[in-house]
Every structure is written in structure tokens, then in C-alpha cells.
LOSE-270177 format. One record per residue: residue in three letters; x, y, z of N, C-alpha, C in turn. Coordinates in steps of 0.2 Angstrom, whole numbers, plus 2048, in hexadecimal, padded with zeros to 3 digits. Example, Ala and Ser with C-alpha at 12.3 -4.5 7.8 and 13.67 -1.06 7.14 Angstrom:
BEGIN
+-----+-----+-----+-----+------+------+------+-----+-----+-----+
!  aa ! n_u ! n_v ! n_w ! ca_u ! ca_v ! ca_w ! c_u ! c_v ! c_w !
+-----+-----+-----+-----+------+------+------+-----+-----+-----+
! ALA ! 842 ! 7E4 ! 827 !  83E !  7EA !  827 ! 842 ! 7F0 ! 827 !
! SER ! 840 ! 7F5 ! 823 !  844 !  7FB !  824 ! 840 ! 800 ! 827 !
+-----+-----+-----+-----+------+------+------+-----+-----+-----+
//
This chain:
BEGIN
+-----+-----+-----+-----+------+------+------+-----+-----+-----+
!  aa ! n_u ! n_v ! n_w ! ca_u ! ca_v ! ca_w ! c_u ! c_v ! c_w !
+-----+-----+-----+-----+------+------+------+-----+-----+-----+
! UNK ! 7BA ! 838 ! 732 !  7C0 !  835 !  731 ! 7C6 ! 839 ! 734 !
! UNK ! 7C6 ! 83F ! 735 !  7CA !  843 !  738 ! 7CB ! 843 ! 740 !
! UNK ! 7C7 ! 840 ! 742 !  7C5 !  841 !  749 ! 7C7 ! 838 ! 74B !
! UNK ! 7C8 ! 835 ! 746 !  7C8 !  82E !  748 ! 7D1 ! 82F ! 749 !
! UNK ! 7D4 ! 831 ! 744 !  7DC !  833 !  740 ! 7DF ! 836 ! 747 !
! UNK ! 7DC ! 83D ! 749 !  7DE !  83F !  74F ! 7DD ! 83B ! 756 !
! UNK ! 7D9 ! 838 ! 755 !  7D7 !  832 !  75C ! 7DD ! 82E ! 75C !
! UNK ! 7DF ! 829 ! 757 !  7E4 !  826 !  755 ! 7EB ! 82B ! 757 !
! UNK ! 7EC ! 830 ! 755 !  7F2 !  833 !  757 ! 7F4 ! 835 ! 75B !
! UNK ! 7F0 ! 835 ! 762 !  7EE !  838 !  767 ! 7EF ! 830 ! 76C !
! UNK ! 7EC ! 82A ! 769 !  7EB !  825 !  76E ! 7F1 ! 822 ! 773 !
! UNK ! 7F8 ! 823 ! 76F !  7FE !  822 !  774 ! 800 ! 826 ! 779 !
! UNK ! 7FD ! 82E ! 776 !  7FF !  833 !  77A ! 7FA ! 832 ! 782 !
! UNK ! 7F5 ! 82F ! 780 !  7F0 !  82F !  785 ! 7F2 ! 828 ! 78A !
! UNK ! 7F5 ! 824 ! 786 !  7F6 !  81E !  78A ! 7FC ! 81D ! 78D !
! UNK ! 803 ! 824 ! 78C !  807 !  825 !  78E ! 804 ! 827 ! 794 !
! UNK ! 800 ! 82D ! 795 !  7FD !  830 !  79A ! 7FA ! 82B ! 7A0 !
! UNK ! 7F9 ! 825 ! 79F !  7F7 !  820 !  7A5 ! 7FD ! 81D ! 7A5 !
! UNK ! 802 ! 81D ! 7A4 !  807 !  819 !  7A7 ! 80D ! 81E ! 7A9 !
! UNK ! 810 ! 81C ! 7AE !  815 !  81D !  7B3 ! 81D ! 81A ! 7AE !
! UNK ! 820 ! 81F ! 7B0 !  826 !  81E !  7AD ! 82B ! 818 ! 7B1 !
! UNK ! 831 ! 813 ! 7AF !  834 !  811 !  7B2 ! 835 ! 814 ! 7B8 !
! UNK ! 838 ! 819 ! 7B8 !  83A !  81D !  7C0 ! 833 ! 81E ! 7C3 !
! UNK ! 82F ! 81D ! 7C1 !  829 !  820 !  7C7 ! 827 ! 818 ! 7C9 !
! UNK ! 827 ! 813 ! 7C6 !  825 !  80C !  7C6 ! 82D ! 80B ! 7CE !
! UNK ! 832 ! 80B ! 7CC !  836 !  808 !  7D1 ! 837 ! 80E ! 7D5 !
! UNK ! 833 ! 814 ! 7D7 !  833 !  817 !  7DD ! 82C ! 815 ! 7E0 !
! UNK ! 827 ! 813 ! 7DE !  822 !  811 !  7DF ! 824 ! 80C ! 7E5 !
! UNK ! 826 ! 806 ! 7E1 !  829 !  800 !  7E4 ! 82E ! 802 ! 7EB !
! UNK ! 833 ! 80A ! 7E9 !  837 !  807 !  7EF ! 833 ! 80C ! 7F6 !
! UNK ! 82D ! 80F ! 7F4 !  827 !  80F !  7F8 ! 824 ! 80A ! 7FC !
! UNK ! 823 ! 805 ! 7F9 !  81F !  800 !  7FB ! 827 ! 7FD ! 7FF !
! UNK ! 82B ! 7FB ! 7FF !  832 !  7F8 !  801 ! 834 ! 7FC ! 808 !
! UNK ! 834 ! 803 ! 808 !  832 !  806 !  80D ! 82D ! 806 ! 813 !
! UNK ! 827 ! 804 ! 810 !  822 !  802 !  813 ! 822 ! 7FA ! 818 !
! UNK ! 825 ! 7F8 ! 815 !  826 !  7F2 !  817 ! 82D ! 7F3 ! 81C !
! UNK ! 832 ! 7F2 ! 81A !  838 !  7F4 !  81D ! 837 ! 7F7 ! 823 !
! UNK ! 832 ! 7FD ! 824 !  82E !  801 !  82C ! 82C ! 7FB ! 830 !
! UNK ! 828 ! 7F9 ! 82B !  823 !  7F2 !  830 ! 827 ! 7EE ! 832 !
! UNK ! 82C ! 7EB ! 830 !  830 !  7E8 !  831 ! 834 ! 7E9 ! 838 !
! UNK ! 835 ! 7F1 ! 837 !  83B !  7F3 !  83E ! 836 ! 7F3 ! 843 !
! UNK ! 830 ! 7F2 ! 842 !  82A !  7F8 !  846 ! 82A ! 7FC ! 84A !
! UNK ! 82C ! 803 ! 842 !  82D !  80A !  842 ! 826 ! 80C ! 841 !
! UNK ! 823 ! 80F ! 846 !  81E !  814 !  845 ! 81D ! 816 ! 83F !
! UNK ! 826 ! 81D ! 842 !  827 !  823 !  83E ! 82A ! 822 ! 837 !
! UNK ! 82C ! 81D ! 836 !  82E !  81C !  82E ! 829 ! 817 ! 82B !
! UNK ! 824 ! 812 ! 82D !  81D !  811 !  82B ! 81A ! 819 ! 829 !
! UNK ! 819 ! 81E ! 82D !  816 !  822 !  82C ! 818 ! 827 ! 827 !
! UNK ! 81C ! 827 ! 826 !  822 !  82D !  822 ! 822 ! 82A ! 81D !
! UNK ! 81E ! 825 ! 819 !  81B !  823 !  811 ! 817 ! 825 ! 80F !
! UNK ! 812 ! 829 ! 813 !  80B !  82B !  813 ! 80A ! 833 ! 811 !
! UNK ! 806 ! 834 ! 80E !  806 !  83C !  80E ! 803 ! 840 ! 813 !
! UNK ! 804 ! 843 ! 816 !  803 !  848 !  81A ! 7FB ! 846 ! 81D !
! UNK ! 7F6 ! 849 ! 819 !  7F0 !  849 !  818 ! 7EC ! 841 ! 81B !
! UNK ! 7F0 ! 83A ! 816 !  7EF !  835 !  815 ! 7EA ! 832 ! 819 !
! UNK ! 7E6 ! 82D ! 814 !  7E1 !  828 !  819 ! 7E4 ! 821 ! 819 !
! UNK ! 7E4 ! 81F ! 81F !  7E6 !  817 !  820 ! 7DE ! 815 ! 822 !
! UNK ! 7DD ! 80D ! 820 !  7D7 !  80A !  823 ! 7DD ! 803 ! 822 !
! UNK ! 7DB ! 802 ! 82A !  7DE !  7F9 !  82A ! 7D8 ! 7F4 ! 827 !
! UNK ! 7DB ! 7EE ! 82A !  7D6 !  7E8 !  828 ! 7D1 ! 7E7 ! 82B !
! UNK ! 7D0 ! 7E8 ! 830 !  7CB !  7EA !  835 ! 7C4 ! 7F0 ! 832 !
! UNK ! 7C7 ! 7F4 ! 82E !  7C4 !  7FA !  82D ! 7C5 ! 800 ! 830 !
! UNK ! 7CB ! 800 ! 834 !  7CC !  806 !  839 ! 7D0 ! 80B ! 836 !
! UNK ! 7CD ! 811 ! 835 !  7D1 !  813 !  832 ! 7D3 ! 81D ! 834 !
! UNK ! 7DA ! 81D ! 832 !  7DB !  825 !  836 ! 7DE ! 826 ! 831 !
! UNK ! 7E0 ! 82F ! 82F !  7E1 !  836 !  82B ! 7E8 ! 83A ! 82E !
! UNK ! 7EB ! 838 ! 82A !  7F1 !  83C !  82D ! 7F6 ! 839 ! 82E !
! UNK ! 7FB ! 83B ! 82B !  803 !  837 !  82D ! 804 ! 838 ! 837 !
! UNK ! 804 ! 83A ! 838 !  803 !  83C !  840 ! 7FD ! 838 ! 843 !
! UNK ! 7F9 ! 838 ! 841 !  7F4 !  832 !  844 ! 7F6 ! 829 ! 841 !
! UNK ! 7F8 ! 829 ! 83A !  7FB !  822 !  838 ! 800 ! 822 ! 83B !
! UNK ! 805 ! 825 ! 83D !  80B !  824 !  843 ! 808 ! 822 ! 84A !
! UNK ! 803 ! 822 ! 84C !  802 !  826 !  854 ! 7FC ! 81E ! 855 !
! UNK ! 7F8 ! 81C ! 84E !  7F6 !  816 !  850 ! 7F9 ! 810 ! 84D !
! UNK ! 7FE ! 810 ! 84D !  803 !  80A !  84B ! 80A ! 809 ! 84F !
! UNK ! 80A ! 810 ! 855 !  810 !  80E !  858 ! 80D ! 80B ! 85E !
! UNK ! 807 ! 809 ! 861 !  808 !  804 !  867 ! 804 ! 7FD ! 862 !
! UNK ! 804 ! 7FD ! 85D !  803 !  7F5 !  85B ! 809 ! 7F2 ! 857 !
! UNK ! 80D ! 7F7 ! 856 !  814 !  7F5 !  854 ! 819 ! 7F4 ! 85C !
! UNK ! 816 ! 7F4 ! 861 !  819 !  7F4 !  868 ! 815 ! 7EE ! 86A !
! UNK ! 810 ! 7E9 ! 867 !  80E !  7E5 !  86A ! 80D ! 7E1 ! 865 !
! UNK ! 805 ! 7DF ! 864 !  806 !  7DA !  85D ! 80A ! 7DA ! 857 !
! UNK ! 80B ! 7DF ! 856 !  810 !  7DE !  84F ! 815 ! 7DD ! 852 !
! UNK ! 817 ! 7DE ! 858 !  821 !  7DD !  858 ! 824 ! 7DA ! 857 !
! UNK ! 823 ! 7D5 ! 855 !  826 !  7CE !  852 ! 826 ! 7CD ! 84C !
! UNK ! 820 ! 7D0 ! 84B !  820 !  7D1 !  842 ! 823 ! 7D1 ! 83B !
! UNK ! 821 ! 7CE ! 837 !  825 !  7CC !  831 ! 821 ! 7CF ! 82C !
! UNK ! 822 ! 7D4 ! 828 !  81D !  7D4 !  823 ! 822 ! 7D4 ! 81A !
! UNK ! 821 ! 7D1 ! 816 !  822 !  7D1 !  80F ! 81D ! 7D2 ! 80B !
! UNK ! 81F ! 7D5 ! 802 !  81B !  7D6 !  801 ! 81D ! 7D2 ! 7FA !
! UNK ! 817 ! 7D0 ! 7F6 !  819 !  7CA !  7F3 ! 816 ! 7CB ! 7EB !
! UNK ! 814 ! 7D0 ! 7EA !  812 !  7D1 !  7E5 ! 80E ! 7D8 ! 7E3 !
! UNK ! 812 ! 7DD ! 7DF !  811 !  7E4 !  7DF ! 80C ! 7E7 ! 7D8 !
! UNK ! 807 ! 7E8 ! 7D7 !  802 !  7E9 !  7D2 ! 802 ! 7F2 ! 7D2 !
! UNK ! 805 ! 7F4 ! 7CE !  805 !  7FC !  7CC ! 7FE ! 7FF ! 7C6 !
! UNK ! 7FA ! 803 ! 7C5 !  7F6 !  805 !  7C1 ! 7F7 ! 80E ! 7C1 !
! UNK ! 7FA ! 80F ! 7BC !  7FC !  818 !  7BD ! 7F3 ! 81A ! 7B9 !
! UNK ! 7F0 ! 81C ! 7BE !  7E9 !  821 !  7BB ! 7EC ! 828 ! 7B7 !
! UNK ! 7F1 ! 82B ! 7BA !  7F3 !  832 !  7B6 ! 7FD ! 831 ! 7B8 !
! UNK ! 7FE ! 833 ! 7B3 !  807 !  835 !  7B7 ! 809 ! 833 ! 7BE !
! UNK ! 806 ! 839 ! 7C2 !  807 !  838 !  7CA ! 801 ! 838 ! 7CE !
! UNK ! 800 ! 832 ! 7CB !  7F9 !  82F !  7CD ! 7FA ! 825 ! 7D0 !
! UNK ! 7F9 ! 821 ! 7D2 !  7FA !  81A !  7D3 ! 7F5 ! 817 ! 7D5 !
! UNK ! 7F4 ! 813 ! 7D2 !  7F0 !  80C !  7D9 ! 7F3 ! 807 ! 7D8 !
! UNK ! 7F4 ! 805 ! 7DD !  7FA !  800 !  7E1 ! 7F9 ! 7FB ! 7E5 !
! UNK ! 7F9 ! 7F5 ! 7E1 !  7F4 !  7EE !  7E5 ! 7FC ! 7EC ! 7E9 !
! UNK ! 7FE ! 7EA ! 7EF !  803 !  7E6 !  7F3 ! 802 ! 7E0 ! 7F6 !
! UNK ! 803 ! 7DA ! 7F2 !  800 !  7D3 !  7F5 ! 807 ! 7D6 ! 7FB !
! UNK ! 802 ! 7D1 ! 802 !  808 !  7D1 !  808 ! 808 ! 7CC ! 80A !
! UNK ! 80C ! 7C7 ! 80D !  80B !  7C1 !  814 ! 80D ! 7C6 ! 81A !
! UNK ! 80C ! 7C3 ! 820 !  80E !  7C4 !  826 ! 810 ! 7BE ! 82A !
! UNK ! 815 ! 7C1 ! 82D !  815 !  7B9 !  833 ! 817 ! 7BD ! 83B !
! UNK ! 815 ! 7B8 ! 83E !  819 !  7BC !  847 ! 815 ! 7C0 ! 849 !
! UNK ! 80F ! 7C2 ! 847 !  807 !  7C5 !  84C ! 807 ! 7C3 ! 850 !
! UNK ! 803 ! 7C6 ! 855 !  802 !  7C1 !  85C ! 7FA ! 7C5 ! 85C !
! UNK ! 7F5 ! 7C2 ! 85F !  7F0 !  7C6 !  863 ! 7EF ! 7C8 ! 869 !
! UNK ! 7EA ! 7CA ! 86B !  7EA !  7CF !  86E ! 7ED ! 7CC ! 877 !
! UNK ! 7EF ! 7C5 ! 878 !  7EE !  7C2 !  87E ! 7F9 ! 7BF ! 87D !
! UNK ! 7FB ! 7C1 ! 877 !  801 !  7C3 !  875 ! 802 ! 7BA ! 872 !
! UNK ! 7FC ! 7B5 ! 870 !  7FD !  7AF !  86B ! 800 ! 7B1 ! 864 !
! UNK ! 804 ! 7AD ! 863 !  806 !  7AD !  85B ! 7FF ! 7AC ! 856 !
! UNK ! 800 ! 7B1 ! 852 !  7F8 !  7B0 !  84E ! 7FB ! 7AC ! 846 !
! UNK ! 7F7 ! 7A8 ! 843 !  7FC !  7A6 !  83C ! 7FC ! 7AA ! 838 !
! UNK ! 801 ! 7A8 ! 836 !  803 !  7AB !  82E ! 7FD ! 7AE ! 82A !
! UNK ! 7FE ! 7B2 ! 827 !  7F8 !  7B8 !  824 ! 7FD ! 7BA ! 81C !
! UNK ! 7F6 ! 7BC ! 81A !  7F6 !  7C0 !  814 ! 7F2 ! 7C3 ! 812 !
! UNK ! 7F2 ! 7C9 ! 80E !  7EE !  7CE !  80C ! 7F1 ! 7D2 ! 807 !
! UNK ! 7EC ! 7D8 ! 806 !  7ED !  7DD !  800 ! 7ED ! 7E2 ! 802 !
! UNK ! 7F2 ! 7E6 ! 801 !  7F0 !  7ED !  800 ! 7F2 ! 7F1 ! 7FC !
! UNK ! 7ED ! 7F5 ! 7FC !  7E8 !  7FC !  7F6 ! 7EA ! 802 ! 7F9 !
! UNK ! 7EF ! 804 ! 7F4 !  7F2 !  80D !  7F4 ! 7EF ! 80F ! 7EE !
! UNK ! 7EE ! 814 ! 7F0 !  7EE !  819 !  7ED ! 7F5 ! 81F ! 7EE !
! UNK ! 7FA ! 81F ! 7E7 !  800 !  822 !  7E9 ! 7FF ! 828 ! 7E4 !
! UNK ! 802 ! 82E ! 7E6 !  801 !  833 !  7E4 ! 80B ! 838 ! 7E2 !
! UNK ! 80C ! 839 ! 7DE !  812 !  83E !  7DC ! 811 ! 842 ! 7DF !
! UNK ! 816 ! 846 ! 7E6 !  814 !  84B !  7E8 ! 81A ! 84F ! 7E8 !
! UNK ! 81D ! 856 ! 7E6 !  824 !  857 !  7E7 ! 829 ! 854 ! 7E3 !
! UNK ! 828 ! 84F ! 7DF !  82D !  84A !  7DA ! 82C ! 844 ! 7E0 !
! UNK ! 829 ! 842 ! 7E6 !  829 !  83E !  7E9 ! 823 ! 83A ! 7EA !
! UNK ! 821 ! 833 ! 7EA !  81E !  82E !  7E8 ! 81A ! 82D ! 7F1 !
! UNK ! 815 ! 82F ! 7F4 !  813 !  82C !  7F7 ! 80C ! 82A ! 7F9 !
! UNK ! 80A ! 827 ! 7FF !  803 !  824 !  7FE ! 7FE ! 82B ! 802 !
! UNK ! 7F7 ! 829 ! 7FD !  7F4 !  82E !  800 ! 7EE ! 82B ! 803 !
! UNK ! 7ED ! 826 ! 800 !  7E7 !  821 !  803 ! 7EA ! 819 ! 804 !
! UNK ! 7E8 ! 815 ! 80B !  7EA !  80F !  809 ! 7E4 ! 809 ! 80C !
! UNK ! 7E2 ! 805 ! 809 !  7DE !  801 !  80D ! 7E0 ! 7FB ! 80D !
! UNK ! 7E0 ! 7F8 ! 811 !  7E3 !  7EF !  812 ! 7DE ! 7EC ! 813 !
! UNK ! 7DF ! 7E5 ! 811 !  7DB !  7E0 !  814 ! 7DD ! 7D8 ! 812 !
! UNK ! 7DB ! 7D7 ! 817 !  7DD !  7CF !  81A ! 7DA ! 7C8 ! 814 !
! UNK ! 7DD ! 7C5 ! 811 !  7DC !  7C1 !  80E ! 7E0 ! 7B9 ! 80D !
! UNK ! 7E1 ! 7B8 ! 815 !  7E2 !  7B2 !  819 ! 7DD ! 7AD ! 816 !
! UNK ! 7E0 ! 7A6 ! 815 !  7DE !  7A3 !  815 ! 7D5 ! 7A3 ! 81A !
! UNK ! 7D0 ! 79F ! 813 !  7CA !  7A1 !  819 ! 7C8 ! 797 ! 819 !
! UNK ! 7C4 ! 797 ! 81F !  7C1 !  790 !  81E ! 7BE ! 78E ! 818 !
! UNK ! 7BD ! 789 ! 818 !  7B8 !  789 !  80F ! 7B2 ! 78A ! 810 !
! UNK ! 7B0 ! 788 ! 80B !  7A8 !  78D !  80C ! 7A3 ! 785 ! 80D !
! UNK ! 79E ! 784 ! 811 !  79A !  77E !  814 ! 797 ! 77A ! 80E !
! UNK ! 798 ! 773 ! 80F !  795 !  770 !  809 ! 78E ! 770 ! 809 !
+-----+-----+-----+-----+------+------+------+-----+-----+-----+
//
């Protein structure tokens, strides 16, 4: 009975522990706001400068590189071609705090104004992306992200 008493005493202390304070939820957000606002400019170095140091990016493709310096250095010539046009929003923000300074970070996105590779307008897109954000410093940034493309697919054959 005592072990149930203490479980119960302890249970908000414990569920306080998986969530994120007002202020970490709206620095979160102005992460994600930042992230987009790069893309928008098509800024390398402030796309890149949300990431932590260390950080893995994997696109929708699956391609994926390690390092602020490398997520800078493969994103400024597709930000110089296909993306330059580029529109990206983001349309719906899902925060889960694992620990304090800890997050997993769903971002519904559209995009418009892509072109491929022969410099066509490609349509309008949408996807998700999956952070992993981390408190580092009092500062909120990603340390994993992965994307993927969930455009519109043809239906499935009758």
C-alpha cells in the first residue's frame, strides 16, 4: 500500500518531467519559424544555424549529412537552383517533450515554387518533418531531422 501512496505522490512529479514549459514550447516554435524563414530567404547559413553542431539531416530522398557545416554546404547550391523560388510553410506543429530538454517535433509543411532538375515548375508538395530538438546552453536546437514527402499519391489500382 505504501509503494502504491508513494507512486501516486510522485505521479505528477513524473509527468511534469515529460513536458516542456510554456517557454520551451514557444522557443521550440520560434525554431521551427526560423527554419522556415532560412528557407524562405534561401539562406544556407541561417537554415544551417538551427542545427546543433554535431547534427544529422536526412532529406526526402534519404540523403543524408552530419554537421552544421555540411547541412550549410549541401543546401546552398539547391537553394541557388531548385529551391530558389521556393515557398515553404509550415502548417501544423506537434511538440512531445521525452525529458525537460529533450523534444520530438512533428512539422506538417507545403511547399510551392520547386522546379526540377531541367528548371520545370514541380507542384505544390507537402510533407513532415521529424526533429529531434535538444536544450543546449538555454538554447533549443535540432539535433536530428528527418523529412519526408507526403504529396498527394495516385490511388491505389482497383
Amino acid at each position: 500500500m505504501r509503494i502504491i501512496a508513494v507512486c501516486l505522490l510522485l505521479l505528477p512529479l513524473l509527468l511534469k518531467a515529460q513536458t516542456g514549459t510554456d517557454a520551451d514550447e514557444h522557443a521550440i516554435r520560434a525554431v521551427v519559424d526560423r527554419f522556415v524563414d532560412a528557407w524562405n530567404r534561401h539562406d544556407a547559413k541561417a537554415f544551417a544555424a538551427v542545427f546543433a553542431e554535431d547534427a544529422d539531416f536526412t532529406n526526402v530522398r534519404g540523403m543524408g549529412v552530419s554537421g552544421r557545416a555540411r547541412i550549410e554546404a549541401f543546401h546552398a547550391p539547391l537553394f541557388a537552383t531548385i529551391f530558389s523560388k521556393s515557398h515553404q510553410e509550415s502548417t501544423d506543429i506537434k511538440t512531445r517533450f521525452i525529458r525537460p530538454d529533450v523534444a520530438a517535433v512533428d512539422v506538417r509543411w507545403k511547399m510551392t515554387g520547386a522546379m526540377d532538375a531541367q528548371g520545370n515548375p514541380r507542384p505544390e508538395r507537402e510533407g513532415l518533418l521529424s526533429f529531434v530538438m535538444a536544450k543546449n546552453a538555454a538554447q533549443w536546437e535540432i539535433v536530428v531531422m528527418h523529412n519526408l514527402d507526403i504529396s498527394a499519391l495516385p490511388p491505389p489500382p482497383k
